[in-house]
C-alpha positions in Angstrom: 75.1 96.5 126.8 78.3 95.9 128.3 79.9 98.6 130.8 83.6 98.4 131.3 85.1 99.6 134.6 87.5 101.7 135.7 90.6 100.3 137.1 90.6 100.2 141.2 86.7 99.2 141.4 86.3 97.1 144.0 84.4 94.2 144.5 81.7 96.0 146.9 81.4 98.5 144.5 80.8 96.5 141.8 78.3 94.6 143.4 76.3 97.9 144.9 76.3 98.7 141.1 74.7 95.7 139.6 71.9 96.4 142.3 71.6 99.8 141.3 71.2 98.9 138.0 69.0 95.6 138.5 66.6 98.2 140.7 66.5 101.0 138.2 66.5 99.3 135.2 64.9 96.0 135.7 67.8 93.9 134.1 69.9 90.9 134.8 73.8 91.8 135.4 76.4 89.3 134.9 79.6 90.6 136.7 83.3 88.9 135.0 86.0 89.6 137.1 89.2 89.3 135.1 93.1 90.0 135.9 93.1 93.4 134.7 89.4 94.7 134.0 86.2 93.8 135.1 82.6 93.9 132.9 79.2 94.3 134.2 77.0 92.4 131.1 73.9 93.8 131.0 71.3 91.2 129.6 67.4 92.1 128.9 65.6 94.9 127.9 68.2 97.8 127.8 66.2 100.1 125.5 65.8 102.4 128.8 69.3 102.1 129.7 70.8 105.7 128.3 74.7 104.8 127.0 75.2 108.7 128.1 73.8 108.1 131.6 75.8 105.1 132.2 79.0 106.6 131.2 78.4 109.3 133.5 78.7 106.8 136.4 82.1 107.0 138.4 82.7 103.3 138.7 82.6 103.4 134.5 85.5 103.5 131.9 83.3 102.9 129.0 80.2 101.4 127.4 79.8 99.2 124.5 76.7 98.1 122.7 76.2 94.7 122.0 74.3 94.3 118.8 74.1 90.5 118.2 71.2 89.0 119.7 73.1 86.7 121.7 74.3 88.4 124.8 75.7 85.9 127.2 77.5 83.7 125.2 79.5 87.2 123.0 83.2 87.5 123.1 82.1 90.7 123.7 80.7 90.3 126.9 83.4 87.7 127.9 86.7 88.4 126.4 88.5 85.8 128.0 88.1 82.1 126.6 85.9 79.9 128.9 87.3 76.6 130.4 84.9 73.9 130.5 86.3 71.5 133.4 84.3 68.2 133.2 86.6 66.4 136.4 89.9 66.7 136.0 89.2 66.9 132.2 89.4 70.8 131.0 88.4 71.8 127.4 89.3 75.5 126.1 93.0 75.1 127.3 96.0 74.4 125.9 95.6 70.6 125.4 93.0 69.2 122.6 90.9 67.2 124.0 90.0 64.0 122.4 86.9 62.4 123.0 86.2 58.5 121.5 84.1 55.7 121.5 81.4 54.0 119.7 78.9 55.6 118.0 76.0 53.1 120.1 76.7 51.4 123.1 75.9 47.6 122.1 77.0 45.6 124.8 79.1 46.1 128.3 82.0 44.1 126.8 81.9 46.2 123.8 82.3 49.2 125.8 84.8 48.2 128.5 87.0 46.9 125.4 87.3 50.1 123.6 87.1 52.6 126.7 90.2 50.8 127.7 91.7 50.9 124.3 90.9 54.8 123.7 92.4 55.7 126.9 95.6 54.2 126.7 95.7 55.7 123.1 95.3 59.6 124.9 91.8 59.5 124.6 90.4 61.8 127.9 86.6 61.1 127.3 84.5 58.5 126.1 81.9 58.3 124.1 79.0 56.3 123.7 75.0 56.3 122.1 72.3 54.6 124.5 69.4 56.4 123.4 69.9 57.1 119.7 67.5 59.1 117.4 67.3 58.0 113.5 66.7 58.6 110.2 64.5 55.3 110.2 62.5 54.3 112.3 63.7 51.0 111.7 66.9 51.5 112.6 68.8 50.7 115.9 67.5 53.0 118.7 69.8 52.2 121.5 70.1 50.4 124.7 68.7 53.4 126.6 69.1 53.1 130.5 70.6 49.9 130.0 73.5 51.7 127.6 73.8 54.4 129.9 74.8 51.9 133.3 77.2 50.5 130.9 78.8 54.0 129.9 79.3 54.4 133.9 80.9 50.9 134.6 83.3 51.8 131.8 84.0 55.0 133.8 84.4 53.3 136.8 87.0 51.1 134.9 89.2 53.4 133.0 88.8 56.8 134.8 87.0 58.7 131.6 84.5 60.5 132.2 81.7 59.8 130.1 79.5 61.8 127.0 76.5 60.5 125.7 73.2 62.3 124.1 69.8 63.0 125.4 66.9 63.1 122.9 64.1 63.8 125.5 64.1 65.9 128.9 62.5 63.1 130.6 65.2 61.3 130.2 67.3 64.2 132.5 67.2 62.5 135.7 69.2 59.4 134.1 71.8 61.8 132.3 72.4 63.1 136.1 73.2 59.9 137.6 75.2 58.4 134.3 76.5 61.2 132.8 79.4 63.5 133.4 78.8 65.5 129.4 75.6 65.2 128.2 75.4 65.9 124.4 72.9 67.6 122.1 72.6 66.0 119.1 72.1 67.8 115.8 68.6 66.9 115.6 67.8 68.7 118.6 70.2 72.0 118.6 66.7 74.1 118.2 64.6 71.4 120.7 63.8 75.0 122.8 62.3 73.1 125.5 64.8 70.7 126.1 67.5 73.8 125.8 65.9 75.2 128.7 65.5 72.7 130.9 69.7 72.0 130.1 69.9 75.4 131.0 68.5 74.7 135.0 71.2 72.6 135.4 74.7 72.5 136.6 76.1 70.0 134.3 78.6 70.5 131.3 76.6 70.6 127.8 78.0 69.5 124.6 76.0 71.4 121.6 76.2 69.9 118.4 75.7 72.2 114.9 72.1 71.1 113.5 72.6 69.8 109.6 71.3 73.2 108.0 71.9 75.5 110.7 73.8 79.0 110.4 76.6 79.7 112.9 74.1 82.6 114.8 71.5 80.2 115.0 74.0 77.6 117.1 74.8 80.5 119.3 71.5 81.3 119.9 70.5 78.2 120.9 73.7 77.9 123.4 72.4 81.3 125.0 68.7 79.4 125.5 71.2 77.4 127.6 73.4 80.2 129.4 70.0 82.6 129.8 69.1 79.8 132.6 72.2 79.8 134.6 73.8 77.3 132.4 77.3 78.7 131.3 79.5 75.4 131.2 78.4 74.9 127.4 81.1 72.8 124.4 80.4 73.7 121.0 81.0 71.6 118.2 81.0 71.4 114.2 80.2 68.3 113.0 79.2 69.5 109.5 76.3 70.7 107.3 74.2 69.4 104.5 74.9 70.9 101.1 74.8 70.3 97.7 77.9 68.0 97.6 77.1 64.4 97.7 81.1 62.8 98.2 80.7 63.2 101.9 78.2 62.6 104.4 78.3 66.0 105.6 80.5 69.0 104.6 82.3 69.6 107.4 82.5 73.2 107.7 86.1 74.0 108.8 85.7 77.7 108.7 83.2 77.5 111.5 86.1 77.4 114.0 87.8 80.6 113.9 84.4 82.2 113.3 83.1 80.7 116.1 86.4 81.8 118.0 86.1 85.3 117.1 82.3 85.7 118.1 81.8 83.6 121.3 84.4 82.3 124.5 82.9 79.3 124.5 85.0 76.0 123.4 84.6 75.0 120.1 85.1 70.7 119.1 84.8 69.0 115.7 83.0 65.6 114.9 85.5 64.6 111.9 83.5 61.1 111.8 80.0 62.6 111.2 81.3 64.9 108.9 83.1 62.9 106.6 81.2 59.5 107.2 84.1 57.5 106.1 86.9 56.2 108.3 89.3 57.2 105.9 88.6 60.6 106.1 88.5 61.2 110.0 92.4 61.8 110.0 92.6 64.5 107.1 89.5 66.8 109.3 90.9 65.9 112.1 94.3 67.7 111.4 92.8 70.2 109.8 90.4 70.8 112.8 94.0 70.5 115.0 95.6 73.5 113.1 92.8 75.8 112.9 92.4 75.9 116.7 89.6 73.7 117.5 90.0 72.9 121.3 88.7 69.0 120.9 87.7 65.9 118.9 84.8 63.6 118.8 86.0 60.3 116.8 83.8 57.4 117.1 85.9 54.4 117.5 84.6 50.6 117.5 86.2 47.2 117.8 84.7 45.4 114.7 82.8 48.4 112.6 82.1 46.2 109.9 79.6 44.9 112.4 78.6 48.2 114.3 74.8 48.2 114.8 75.4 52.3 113.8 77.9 54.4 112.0 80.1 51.8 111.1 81.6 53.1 107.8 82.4 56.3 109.8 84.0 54.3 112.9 87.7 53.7 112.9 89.2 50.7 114.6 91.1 50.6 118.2 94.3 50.1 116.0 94.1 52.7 113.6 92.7 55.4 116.4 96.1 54.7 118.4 97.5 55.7 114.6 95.7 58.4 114.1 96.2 60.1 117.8 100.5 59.6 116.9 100.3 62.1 113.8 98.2 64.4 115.5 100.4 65.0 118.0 103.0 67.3 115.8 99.9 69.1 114.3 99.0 70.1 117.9 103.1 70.8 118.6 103.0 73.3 115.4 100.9 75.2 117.0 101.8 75.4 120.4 99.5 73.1 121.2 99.3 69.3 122.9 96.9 66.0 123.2 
């Protein structure tokens, strides 16, 4: 439920009204004070909470229902877009943020080489896999707290501030220290128990679409996240498994303005894990450009045909510096900028 309030409410009567109701009603408020209006969010059991008796209240203009069973993370119940600041970095503005880098950390030289190389190319975060969960078990895992001290000497370096993704919430402590984004992968998007403990903290979330996952699901699972304090959450499509076998993923492009029109949170596209081939990272990327995604996750490497992961997908520091030039008059179109 979501009560809107009269102009002229001020901020001590807003406040004695969220205790009121917290008292009476035994439910969590969450107050957003914006330019013109300001909205009390109700959030819990409001079966008991009468929509007659609340618009009887003086401080109230009017009262809307939310029926969607996500709550905190509704348009509804924040209309204006939320800004994810991560530094000096901000994602759900004007600019398109591009994020880059390899899809597993293999060595510090690797990763001082390309952070340096991204950057001067516009990249504003870098990327990088030190623990990384597979398909086989076989299969490169990652340097783990090794690839994460790397990451952070790479940050030191070039300035970026630095994403990478945590598979277990014992490894939280070392995403605290290292980390400035820390990333959900996929594979863990309905990990509950990891969710919450994300949700305790005060650090910038990136939440990846799982592979056969609805667009309600993904927003339930960012308001596992919000319900524990956590509101600083990045969304991002990095497509689904179908039928269609050209692709590694089908890169669901309509998810953006869906997305857009049921949640404030920022909404980023993987165009290299939805594709899987280098050569299609700059045709989803400009398509993700002009459809209003705020950000992009490309996975960049200095020799892919040698990457330890993801190396078809990867493109090279050379043809990312390409790629990031004929994006910029997509973003332009559309009153937009990297």
């Amino acid at each position: 439920m979501i009560l809107v309030l009269k102009n002229g409410v001020t901020r001590e009567k807003t406040e004695n009204l969220c205790e009121f109701l917290q008292k009476n009603y035994g439910v969590q408020t969450n107050t957003i004070y914006g330019s013109q209006t300001t909205i009390i969010g109700l959030v819990g059991d409001t079966s008991a909470v009468g929509v007659e008796a609340m618009q009887m209240l003086e401080e109230v203009e009017r009262v809307m229902k939310v029926q969607e069973p996500y709550k905190r993370a509704n348009r509804k119940f924040h209309p204006d877009n939320t800004i994810v600041r991560i530094g000096d970095v901000e994602i759900g503005g004007d600019k398109i943020v591009v994020c880059a880098g390899p899809c597993s950390v293999e060595s510090e030289e690797q990763v001082l080489g390309i952070a340096e190389a991204v950057k001067t190319s516009g990249a504003t975060l870098f990327r990088g896999g030190a623990f990384k969960p597979r398909t086989s078990p076989y299969a490169f895992q990652g340097l783990k707290a090794e690839g994460l001290m790397y990451l952070k000497r790479a940050k030191a370096k070039t300035g970026l501030p630095v994403v990478s993704e945590i598979t277990n919430a014992s490894q939280l402590e070392l995403f605290l220290e290292f980390v400035d984004l820390i990333q959900v992968g996929a594979r863990n998007m309905q990990n509950f128990e990891l969710l919450k403990e994300l949700g305790r903290i005060s650090k910038p979330i990136l939440l990846k679409r799982g592979f056969a996952n609805s667009v309600d699901e993904m927003l339930m699972s960012a308001e596992y996240i919000m319900s524990g304090g956590n509101s600083q959450i990045i969304l991002c499509e990095r497509g689904i498994r179908t039928f269609e076998t050209s692709t590694r993923n089908t890169l669901d492009i309509s998810a953006v303005p869906v997305l857009k029109s049921r949640t404030h949170l920022p909404v980023v596209v993987d165009p290299s894990h939805a594709g899987g081939a280098a050569w299609l990272v700059e045709p989803l990327s400009k398509a993700a450009v002009a459809i209003g995604a705020d950000g992009l996750i490309i996975e960049v490497h200095n020799d892919p045909k040698h990457a330890l992961s993801d190396g078809n997908q990867s493109l090279t520091p050379e043809d990312f510096d390409g790629v990031m030039n004929r994006l910029r008059p997509v973003a332009e179109s559309i009153g937009r900028y990297i």
